[in-house]
C-alpha positions in Angstrom: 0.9 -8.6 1.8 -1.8 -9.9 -0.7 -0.7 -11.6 -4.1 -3.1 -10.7 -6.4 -2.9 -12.9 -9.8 -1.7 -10.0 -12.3 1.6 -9.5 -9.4 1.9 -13.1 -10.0 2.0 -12.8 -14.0 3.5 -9.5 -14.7 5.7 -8.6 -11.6 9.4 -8.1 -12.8 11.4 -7.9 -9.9 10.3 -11.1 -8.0 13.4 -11.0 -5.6 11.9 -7.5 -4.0 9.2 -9.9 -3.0 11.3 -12.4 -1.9 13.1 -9.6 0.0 9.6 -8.5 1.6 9.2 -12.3 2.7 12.4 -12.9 4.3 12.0 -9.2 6.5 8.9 -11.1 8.0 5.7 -9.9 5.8 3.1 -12.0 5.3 2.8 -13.2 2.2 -1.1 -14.5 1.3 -3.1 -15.1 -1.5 -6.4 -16.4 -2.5 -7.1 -20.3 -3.4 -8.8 -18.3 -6.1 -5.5 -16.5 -7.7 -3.9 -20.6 -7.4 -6.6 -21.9 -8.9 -6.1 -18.6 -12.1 -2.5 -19.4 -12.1 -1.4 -21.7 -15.5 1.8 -20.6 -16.3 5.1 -22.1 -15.5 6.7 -19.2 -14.6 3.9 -18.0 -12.0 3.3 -21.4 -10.2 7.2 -21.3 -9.6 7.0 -17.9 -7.9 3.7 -19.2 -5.8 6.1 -21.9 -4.7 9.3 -19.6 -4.3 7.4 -17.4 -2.5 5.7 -20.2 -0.2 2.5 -17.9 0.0 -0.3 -19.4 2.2 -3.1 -19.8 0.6 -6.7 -18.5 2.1 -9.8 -19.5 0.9 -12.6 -17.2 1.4 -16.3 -17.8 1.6 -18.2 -18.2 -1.2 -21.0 -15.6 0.6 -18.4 -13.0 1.3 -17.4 -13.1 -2.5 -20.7 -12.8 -3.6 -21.4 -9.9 -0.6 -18.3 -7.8 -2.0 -19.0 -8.5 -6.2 -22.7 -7.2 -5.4 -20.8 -3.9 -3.5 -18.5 -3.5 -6.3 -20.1 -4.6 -9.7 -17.8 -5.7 -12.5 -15.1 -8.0 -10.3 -14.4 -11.3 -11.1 -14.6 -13.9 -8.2 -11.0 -14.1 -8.3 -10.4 -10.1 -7.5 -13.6 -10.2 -5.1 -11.7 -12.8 -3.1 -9.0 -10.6 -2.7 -10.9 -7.5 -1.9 -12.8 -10.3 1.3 -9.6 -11.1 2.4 -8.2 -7.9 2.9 -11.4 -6.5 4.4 -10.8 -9.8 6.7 -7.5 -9.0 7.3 -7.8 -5.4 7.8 -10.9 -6.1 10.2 -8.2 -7.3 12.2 -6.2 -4.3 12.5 -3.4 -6.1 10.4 -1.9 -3.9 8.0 -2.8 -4.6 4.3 -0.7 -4.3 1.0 -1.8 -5.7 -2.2 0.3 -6.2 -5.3 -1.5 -6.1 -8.7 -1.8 -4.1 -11.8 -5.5 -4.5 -11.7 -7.2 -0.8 -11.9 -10.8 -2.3 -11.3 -9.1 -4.2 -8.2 -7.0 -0.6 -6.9 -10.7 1.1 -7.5 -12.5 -1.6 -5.2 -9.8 -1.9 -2.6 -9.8 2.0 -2.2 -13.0 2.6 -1.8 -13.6 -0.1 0.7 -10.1 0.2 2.7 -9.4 3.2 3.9 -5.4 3.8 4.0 -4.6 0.6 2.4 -1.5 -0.2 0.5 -1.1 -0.6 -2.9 1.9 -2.3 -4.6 1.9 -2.2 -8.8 4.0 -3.9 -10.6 6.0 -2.9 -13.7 3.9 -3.8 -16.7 5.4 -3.2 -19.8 
């Protein structure tokens, strides 16, 4: 399961995550999303959580922001790592609000999971 930063920021039910964890799912993120993450609240969910943290390279960002014009670097990473992931065969979630970010993961993954969070 992928952490995107907007599941970080707006997710209101952090203990189904926590749940998610402790049933054995991956949790992973980007050293991109980190790196986005200011608030109090979020960086004591990223250590909650105790998400690994990928970093992806720099040329497979730039590969997937040229596919899929108008992500930021931050959502590009997570679009590489679940192409990464999923090149694998592991099964892929996502959790973000992010509509540009859904639009890119669906087009390039084909069945993957997306999680949205409650964003009033």
């Amino acid at each position: 399961m992928i952490i995107d930063s907007s599941g970080l920021f707006h997710i209101r039910n952090a203990y189904a995550i926590t749940e998610m964890a402790s049933m054995g799912y991956r949790l992973v993120t980007t050293s991109l999303v980190v790196n986005e993450v200011k608030d109090t609240r979020s960086q004591a969910l990223l250590g909650i959580l105790n998400m690994e943290v990928i970093d992806i390279d720099a040329d497979h960002i730039k590969q997937v922001k040229l596919e899929n014009s108008g992500l930021s670097d931050t959502d590009a990473s997570i679009v590489a790592l679940a192409l990464d992931l999923a090149s694998q065969g592991i099964e892929v979630a996502v959790v973000t609000d992010d509509v540009g970010l859904i639009k890119a993961l669906r087009r390039r993954i084909r069945g993957i999971r997306i999680i949205t969070v409650n964003v009033k």
